[in-house]
C-alpha positions as CSV (number, residue, x, y, z in Angstrom):
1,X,1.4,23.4,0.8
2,X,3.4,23.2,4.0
3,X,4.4,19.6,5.2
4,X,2.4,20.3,8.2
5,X,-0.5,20.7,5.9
6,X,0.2,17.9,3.5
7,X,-0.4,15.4,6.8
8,X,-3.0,16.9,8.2
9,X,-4.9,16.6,5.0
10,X,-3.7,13.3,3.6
11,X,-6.7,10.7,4.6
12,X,-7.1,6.7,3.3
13,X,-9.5,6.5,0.3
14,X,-11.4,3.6,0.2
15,X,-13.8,4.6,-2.8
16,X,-12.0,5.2,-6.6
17,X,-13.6,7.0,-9.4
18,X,-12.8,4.7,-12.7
19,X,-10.2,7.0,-14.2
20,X,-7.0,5.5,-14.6
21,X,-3.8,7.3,-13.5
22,X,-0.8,8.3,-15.8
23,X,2.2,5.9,-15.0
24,X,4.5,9.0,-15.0
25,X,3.2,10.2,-11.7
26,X,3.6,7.2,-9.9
27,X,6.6,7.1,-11.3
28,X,7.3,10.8,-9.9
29,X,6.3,9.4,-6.8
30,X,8.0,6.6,-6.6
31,X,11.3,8.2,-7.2
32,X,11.2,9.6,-3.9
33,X,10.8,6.9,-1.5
34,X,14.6,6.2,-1.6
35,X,14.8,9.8,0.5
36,X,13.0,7.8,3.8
37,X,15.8,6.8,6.1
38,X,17.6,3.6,5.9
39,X,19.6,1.9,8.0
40,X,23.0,1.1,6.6
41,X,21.3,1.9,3.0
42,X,19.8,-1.4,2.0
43,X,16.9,-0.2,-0.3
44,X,14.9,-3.2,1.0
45,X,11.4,-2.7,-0.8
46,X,10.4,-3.2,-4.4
47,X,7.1,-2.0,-5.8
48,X,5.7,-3.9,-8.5
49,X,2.6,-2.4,-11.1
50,X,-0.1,-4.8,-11.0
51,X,-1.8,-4.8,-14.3
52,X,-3.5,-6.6,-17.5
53,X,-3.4,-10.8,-16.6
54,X,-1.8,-10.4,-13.3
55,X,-4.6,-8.3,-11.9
56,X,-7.2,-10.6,-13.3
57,X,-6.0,-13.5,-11.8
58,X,-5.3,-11.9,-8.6
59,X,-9.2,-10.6,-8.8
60,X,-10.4,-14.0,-9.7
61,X,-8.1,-16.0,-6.9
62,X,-9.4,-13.3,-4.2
63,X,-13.0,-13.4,-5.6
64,X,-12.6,-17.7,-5.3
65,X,-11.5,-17.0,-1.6
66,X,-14.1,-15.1,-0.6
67,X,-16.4,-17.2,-1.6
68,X,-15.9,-19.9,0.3
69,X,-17.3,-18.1,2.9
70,X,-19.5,-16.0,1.4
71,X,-20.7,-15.9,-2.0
72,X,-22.2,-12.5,-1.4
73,X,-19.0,-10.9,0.3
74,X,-17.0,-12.2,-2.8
75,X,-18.9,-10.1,-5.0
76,X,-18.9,-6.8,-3.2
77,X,-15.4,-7.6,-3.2
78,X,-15.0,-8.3,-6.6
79,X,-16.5,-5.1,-7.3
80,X,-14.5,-3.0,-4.8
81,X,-11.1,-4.5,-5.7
82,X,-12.1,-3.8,-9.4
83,X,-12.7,-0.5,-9.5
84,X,-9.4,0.5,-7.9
85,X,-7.7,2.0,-10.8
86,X,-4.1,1.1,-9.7
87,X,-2.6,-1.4,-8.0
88,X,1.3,-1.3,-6.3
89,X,2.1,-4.9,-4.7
90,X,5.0,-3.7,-2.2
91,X,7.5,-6.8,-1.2
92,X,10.8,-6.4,1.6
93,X,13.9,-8.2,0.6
94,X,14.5,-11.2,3.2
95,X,16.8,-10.7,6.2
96,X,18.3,-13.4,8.2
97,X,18.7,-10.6,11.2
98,X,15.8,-9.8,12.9
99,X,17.0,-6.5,13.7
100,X,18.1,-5.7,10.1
101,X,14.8,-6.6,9.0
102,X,12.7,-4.3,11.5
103,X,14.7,-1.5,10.4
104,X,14.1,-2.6,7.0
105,X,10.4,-2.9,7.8
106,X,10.5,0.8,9.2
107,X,12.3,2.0,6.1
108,X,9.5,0.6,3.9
109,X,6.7,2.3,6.4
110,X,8.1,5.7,6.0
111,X,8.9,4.4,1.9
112,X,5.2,3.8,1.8
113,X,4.2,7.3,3.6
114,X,6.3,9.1,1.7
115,X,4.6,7.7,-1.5
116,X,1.5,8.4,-0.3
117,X,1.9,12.1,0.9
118,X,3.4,12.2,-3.0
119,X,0.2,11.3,-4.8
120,X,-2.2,13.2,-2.7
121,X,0.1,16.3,-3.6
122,X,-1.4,15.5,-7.4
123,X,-5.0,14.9,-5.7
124,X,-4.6,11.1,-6.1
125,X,-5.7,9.1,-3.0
126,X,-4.3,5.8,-1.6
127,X,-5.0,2.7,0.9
128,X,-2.0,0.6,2.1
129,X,-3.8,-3.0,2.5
130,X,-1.9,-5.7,4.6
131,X,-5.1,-8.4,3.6
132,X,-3.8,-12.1,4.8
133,X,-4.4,-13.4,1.2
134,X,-1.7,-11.5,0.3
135,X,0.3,-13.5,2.7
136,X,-0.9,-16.8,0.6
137,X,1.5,-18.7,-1.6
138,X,-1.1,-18.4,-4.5
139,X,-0.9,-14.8,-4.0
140,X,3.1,-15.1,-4.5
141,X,2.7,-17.6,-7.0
142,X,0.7,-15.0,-9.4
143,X,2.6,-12.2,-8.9
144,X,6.0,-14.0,-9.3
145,X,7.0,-13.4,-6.3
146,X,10.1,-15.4,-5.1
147,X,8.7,-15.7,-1.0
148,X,12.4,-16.8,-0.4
149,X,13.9,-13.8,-1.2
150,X,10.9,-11.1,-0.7
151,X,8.2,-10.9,1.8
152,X,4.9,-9.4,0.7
153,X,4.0,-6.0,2.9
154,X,0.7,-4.9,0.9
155,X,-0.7,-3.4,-1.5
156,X,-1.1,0.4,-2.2
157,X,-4.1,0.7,-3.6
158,X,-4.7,4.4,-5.8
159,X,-6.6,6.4,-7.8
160,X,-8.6,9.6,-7.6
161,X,-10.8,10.0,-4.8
162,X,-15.0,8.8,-5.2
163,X,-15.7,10.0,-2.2
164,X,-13.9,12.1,0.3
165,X,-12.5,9.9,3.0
166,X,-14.0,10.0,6.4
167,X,-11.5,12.0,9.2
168,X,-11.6,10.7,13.0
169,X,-10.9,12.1,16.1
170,X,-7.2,12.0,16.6
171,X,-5.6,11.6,20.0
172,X,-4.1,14.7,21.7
173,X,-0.2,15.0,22.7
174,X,-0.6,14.5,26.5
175,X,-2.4,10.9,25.4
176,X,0.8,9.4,23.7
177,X,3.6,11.5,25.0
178,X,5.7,11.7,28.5
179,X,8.7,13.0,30.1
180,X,11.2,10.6,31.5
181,X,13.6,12.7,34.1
């Protein structure tokens, strides 16, 4: 498949079928965000596998969070988040420079569509979530995260495709691009 076609048919799934997915592929894929450009070559993401007592506690914290605003949100939730087959948290190393951490934050974009455009190649599908409970110091107290060092980007949610996600009009070049003369 060309690259051209790769974007044009990579879409965000939002609905997994239970199957779980072999750790070797996402390690596949992961092994080639280091090829998205990177200012002055600071590697500045880390992915970490959410699984076994981690996930649970991250399910029961988000499912307690929910529902103190709504009881029956939390448990369409709870159901949604569980039946995401895998789970990537994604953090950025801390910068002290603001402009070495946009870059940094640009690196990790293209990091994280590069990843993605690697596990739809296998016919896996993935979300990139940026919820504000991930922002939450119980959120970075579960998953270990130190929030001096690392800021929390998302999670990359995956798994094989329930449904086929929805496609939406896209704008046309003359909308987003000019000439300056």
């Amino acid at each position: 498949m060309s690259i051209k076609d790769s974007i044009l048919k990579r879409r965000t799934t939002h609905h997994y079928k239970p199957e779980p997915i072999d750790d070797a592929i996402i390690d596949e894929a992961l092994a080639l965000v280091v090829h998205a450009p990177n200012h002055h070559l600071t590697f500045p993401y880390h992915f970490y596998k959410v699984k076994g007592q981690v996930r649970d506690s991250l399910l029961s914290y988000a499912y307690d969070s929910f529902a103190q605003k709504s009881q029956e949100t939390a448990e369409q939730k709870l159901k949604k988040w569980s039946s995401i087959p895998g789970w990537l948290l994604v953090t950025q190393k801390r910068s002290e420079v603001d402009k070495v951490a946009k870059e940094d934050y640009a690196t990790i974009s293209i990091a994280m569509y590069i990843l993605m455009l690697a596990l739809d190649e296998k016919g896996i599908g993935a979300k990139w979530s940026t919820a504000s409970l991930f922002e939450t110091e119980e959120w970075y107290r579960i998953c270990g995260v130190d929030a001096e060092k690392e800021e929390i980007i998302g999670m990359l949610w995956y798994g094989y495709a329930d449904k086929e996600p929805k496609t939406f009009v896209r704008p046309t070049i003359d909308q987003y691009s000019s000439i300056l003369e």
